[in-house]
TORMARSE-428276 format. One record per residue (C-alpha): x, y, z. Coordinates in steps of 0.001 Angstrom, whole numbers, plus 500000, padded with zeros to 6 digits. Example, Ala and Ser with C-alpha at 12.3 -4.5 7.8 and 13.67 -1.06 7.14 Angstrom:
% TORMARSE-428276
512300495500507800 513670498940507140 
END
This chain:
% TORMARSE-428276
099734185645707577 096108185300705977 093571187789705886 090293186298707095 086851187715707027 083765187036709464 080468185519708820 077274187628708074 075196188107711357 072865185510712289 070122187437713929 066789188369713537 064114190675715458 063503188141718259 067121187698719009 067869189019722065 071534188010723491 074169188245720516 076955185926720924 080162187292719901 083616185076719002 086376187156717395 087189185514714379 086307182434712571 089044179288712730 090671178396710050 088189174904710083 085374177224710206 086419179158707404 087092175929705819 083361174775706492 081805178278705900 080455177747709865 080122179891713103 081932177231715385 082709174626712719 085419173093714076 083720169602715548 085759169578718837 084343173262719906 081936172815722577 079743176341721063 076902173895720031 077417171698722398 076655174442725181 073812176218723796 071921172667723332 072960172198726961 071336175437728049 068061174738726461 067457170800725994 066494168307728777 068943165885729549 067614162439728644 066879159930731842 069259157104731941 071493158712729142 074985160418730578 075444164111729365 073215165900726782 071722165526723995 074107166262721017 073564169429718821 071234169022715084 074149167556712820 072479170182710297 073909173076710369 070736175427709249 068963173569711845 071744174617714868 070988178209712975 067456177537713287 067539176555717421 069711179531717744 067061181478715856 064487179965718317 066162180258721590 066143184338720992 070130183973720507 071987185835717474 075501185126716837 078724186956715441 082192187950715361 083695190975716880 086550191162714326 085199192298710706 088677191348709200 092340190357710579 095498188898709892 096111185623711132 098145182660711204 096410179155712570 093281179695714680 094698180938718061 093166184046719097 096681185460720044 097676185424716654 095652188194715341 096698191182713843 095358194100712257 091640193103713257 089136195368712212 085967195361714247 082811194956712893 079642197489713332 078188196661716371 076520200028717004 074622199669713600 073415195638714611 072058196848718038 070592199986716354 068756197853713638 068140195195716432 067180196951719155 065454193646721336 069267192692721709 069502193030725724 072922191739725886 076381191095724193 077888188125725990 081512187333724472 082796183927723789 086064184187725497 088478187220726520 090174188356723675 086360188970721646 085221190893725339 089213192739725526 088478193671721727 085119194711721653 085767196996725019 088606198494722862 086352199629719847 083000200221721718 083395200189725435 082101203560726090 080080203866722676 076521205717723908 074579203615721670 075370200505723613 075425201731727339 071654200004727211 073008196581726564 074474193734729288 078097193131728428 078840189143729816 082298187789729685 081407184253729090 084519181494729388 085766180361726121 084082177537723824 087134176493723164 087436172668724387 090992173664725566 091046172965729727 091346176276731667 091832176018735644 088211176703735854 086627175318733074 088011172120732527 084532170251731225 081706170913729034 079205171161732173 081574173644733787 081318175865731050 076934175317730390 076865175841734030 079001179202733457 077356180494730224 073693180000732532 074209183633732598 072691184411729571 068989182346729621 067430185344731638 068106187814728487 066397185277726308 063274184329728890 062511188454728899 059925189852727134 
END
């Protein structure tokens, strides 16, 4: 088993809907990325939730191949992003794997951040561990918890395509359109 570590926050006072994952993949570790692994549709989505498709062209346009400029749309879409998990033990990248996570402070991001209107959580096991640390933490009752379906490119019964899962993460454009 390796101990892995998550990313710094990427948020600033306009953010308001954090993303939370639960732990980096081993590729994203390897790239020193949120979402690094190339086949992950994370980018791929929030382009798709903000950028017109092209006439004539099939699907959408494809993410900034610069990775401080995908930081930079995030920044300017009013989105943050994170991990749930601080630190774990884990073999591979499967979420199922982890062990001993430790959760990082969310209480003391929303405190500091306090134009965060909602946590929506990349997949079940970040909204399963996040409810397990926080779920009835008073500093957070103010803020939307959405269970978004995984990024992971992995078909589900419901989410087999990268449109079903823009259409599904939809959700969370009314957080950022607020003032």
């Amino acid at each position: 088993m390796s101990l892995i570590y998550s990313f710094p926050p990427v948020v600033d006072e306009r953010s308001r809907v954090l993303i939370a994952g639960t732990a980096p993949s081993v590729k994203s570790l390897a790239y020193g990325q949120f979402y690094g692994h190339p086949q992950n549709f994370f980018w791929r989505i929030v382009y798709g939730l903000f950028q017109e498709r092209v006439p004539g062209q099939e699907g959408y346009p494809p993410p900034d191949p610069v990775y401080e400029n995908r930081l930079a749309f995030l920044r300017e879409h009013r989105l943050a992003v994170w991990d749930v998990i601080h630190s774990c033990e884990r073999e591979g990248s499967l979420d199922a794997n982890i062990k001993e996570e430790t959760p990082n402070d969310f209480p003391g991001l929303i405190e500091h951040y306090p134009g965060i209107r909602a946590i929506a959580f990349n997949g079940s096991k970040a909204y399963d561990t996040f409810r397990k640390n926080f779920g009835g933490h008073p500093s957070l009752q103010h803020v939307a918890k959405l269970k978004l379906p995984s990024s992971s490119p992995i078909p589900t019964k419901h989410m087999r395509s990268l449109e079903d899962r823009i259409g599904a993460w939809q959700t969370i454009v009314p957080f950022v359109l607020e003032d």
